[in-house]
N, C-alpha and C positions, 0 to 999 in steps of 0.2 A: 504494500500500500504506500504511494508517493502522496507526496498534501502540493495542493493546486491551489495557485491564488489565482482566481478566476476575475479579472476586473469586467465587468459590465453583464457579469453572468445573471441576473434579471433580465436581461435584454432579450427579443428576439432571436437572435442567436445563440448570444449566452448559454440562454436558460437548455438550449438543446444538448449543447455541449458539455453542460453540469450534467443533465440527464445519463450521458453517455459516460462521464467519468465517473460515476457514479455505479452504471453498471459495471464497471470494474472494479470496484470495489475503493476506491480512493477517496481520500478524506478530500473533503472543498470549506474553501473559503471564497465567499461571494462579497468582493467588495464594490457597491454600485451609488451613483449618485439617484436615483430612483427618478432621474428628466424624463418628461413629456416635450417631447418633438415638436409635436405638431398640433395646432389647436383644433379642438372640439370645434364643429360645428353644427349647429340645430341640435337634436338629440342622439349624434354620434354616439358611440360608447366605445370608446378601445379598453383594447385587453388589459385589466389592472397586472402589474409586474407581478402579483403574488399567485394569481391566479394560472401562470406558467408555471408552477412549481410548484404548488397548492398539495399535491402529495408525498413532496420529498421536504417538503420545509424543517422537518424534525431531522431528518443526515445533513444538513450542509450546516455552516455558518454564514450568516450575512452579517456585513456590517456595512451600514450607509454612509458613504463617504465619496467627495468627487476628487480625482485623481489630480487634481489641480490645486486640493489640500493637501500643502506639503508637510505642516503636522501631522494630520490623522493618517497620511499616505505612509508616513516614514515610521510611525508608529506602529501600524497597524501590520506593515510587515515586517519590522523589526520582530515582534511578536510570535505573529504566525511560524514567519522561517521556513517561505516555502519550498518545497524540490523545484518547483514549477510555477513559473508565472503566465498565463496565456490571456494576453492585453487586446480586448475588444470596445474596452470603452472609450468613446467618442463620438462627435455629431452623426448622424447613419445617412443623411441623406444629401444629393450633391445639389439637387433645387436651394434647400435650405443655407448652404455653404455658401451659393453667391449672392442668399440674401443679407445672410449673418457671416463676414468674412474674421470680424473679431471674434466674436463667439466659436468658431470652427477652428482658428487658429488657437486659440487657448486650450479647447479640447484636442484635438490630434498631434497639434506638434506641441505646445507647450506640458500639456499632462503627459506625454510619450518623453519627454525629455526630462520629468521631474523620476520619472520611475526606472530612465538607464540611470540615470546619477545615483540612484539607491540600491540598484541589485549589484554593483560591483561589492555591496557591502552584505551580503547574505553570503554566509559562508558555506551553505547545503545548496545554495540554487544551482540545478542541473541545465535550463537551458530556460530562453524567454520566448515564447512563440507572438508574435503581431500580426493580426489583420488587417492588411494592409487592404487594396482596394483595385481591379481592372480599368480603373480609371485612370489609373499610372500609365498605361501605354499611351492617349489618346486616343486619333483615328484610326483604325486599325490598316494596316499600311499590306496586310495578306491575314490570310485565313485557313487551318484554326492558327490563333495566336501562339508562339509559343514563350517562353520567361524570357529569350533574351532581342526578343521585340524594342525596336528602338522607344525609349520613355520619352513620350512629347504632349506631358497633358495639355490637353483643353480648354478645363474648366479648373476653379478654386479647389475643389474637391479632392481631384486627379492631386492636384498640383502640391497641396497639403498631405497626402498620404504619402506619396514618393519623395518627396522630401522627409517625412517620417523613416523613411523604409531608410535610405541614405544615413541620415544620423545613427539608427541603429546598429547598421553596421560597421560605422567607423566607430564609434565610442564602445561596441559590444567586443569588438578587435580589441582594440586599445586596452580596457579589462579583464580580457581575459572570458569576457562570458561568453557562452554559447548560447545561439537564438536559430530564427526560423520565420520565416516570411511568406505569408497565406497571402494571395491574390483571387479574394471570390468575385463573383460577378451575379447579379441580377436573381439574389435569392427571393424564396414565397416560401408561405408554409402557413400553418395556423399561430397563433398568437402574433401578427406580425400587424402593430397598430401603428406602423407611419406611414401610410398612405402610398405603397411602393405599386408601381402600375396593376399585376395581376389583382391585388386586392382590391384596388380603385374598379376594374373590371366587372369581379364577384358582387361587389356588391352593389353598384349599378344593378345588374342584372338580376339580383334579390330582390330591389326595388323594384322592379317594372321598368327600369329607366335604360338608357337605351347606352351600348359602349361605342365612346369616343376613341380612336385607335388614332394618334398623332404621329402620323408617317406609316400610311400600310408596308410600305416594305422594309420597315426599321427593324433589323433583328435582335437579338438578343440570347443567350446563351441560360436560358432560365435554367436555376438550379433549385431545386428541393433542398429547403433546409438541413434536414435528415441526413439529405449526401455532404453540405459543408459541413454540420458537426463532426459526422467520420474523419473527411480530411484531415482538419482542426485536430483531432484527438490524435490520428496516425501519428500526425507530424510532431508531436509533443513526443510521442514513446518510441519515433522510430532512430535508433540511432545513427544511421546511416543517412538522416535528414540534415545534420547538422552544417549549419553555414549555411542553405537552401533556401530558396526562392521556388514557388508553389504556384499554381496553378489550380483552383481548386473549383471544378465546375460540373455539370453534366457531361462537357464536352462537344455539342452540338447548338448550332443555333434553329431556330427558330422567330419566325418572325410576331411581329404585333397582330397581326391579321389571323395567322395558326390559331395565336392564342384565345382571341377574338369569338372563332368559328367554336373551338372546343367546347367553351363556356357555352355558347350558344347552340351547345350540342345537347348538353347538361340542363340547362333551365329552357327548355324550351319555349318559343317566343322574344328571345332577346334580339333586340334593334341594333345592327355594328352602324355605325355612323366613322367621317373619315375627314380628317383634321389634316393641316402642315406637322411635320418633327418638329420639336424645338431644335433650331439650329448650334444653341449655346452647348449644346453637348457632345460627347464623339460620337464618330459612327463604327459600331461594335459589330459584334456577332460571337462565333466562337472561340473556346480558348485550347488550347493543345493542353492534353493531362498527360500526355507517355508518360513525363516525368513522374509526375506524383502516382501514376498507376505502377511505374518501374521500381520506383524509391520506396514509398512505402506503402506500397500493395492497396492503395485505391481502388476503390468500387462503385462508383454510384450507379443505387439503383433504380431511380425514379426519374422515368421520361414526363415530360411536362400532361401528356395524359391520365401516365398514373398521379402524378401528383396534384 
């Protein structure tokens, strides 16, 4: 049993990935600032943070705290003393990034940079894994993408992760630690309340309301949560990951339109309606996994119908 410090493991993602390390039997620490993204509107309801975890809450520890608190941060894993640090907290959405360019910088590169300055000082920690973002490459210049894709973000988003990803590895160099760098891309799943397109889709269509697809031929590389927590967990236990840059996806793209027709295959009666792309963002599609299927035995198993 290793002890995991899980940063944003309430999260969307998080919470699947505590799931997962959990089924191994590993002790968790959930340190999360417990933000709301995104605002309610009319009588929304997103998924409350406890309510992803609502059955494991008595195995894990949480403690609330934003990464950006350099007391409670430094404390907290002083503390702990984890084998494992796997660092997902931070802003989740790139819309948001170019509204809120302070607030996105504070969260990805300043909280990412208060917690390498603290793990060269844990004397059990085995390696740091980061969630980095596909939004590091930009435009995608060929297809599928593979990790060593020329990085030419786009947008704030992009531009803040891979500058994240960068620091990491010269100061994780520099001390000595070992880490691991996850690239996912265009995930969905259930408990997922910041308004990322498939959800936006779903529930349109639960409403009677009709889906807006902004750019029918805009693809995307949709990934089932389910398959990034795998990644995410490989990449933490596989030793043969270490110093790596990941690729963590279904591995196929799929367009807005596919997605479109499926739901509308599912709720029968839904209206696809057809918009411009936002042009402020790249233009994606899939991402190459050889690596992460070679390295550390990746699997994913959910094609965007099953999932």
């Amino acid at each position: 049993m290793s002890r995991f410090f899980v940063t944003g493991g309430v999260g969307f993602i998080g919470s699947f990935v505590v799931r997962k390390l959990l089924e191994s039997g590993h002790d968790i620490l959930i340190y999360d600032s417990f933000i709301q993204y995104v605002t309610p509107e009319g009588y929304d309801i997103y998924a409350n943070p406890y309510n992803r975890l609502k059955d494991v809450l008595t195995k894990v520890k949480i403690v609330r705290g934003n990464i950006t608190n350099i007391s409670m941060l430094r404390k907290t894993l002083s503390d702990y003393n984890p084998d494992y640090i796997i660092h997902l907290a931070s802003m989740p959405l790139a819309n948001l990034a170019l509204e809120n360019p302070e607030e996105a910088f504070n969260s990805i590169i300043y909280g990412t940079h208060l917690i390498i300055q603290m793990v060269r000082d844990l004397p059990k920690l085995k390696r740091l894994v980061y969630i980095s973002s596909s939004m590091a490459y930009g435009d995608f210049k060929y297809e599928p993408v593979d990790e060593e894709h020329p990085k030419n973000p786009k947008d704030t988003y992009g531009a803040l992760k891979y500058s994240t990803e960068i620091l990491i590895q010269s100061f994780c160099k520099l001390y000595n630690v070992d880490y691991v760098i996850i690239r996912p891309t265009a995930v969905y799943g259930p408990y997922d309340g910041n308004k990322r397109v498939l959800s936006i889709f779903l529930k349109n269509a639960m409403q009677g309301k009709p889906i807006v697809v902004k750019g029918a031929e805009t693809k995307l590389d949709f990934t089932y949560v389910e398959d990034t927590a795998q990644g995410i967990v490989l990449s933490a236990l596989t030793p043969a990951a270490s110093q790596q840059v990941f690729n963590i996806s279904r591995g196929q793209s799929r367009s807005l339109t596919d997605a479109a027709k499926i739901i509308a295959q599912i709720i029968p009666g839904t209206k696809i309606e057809y918009d411009e792309a936002d042009k402020r963002f790249p233009v994606r599609g899939a991402l190459d996994i050889s690596k992460a299927k070679k390295i550390l035995n990746y699997s994913p198993e959910y094609s965007l119908e099953k999932g």
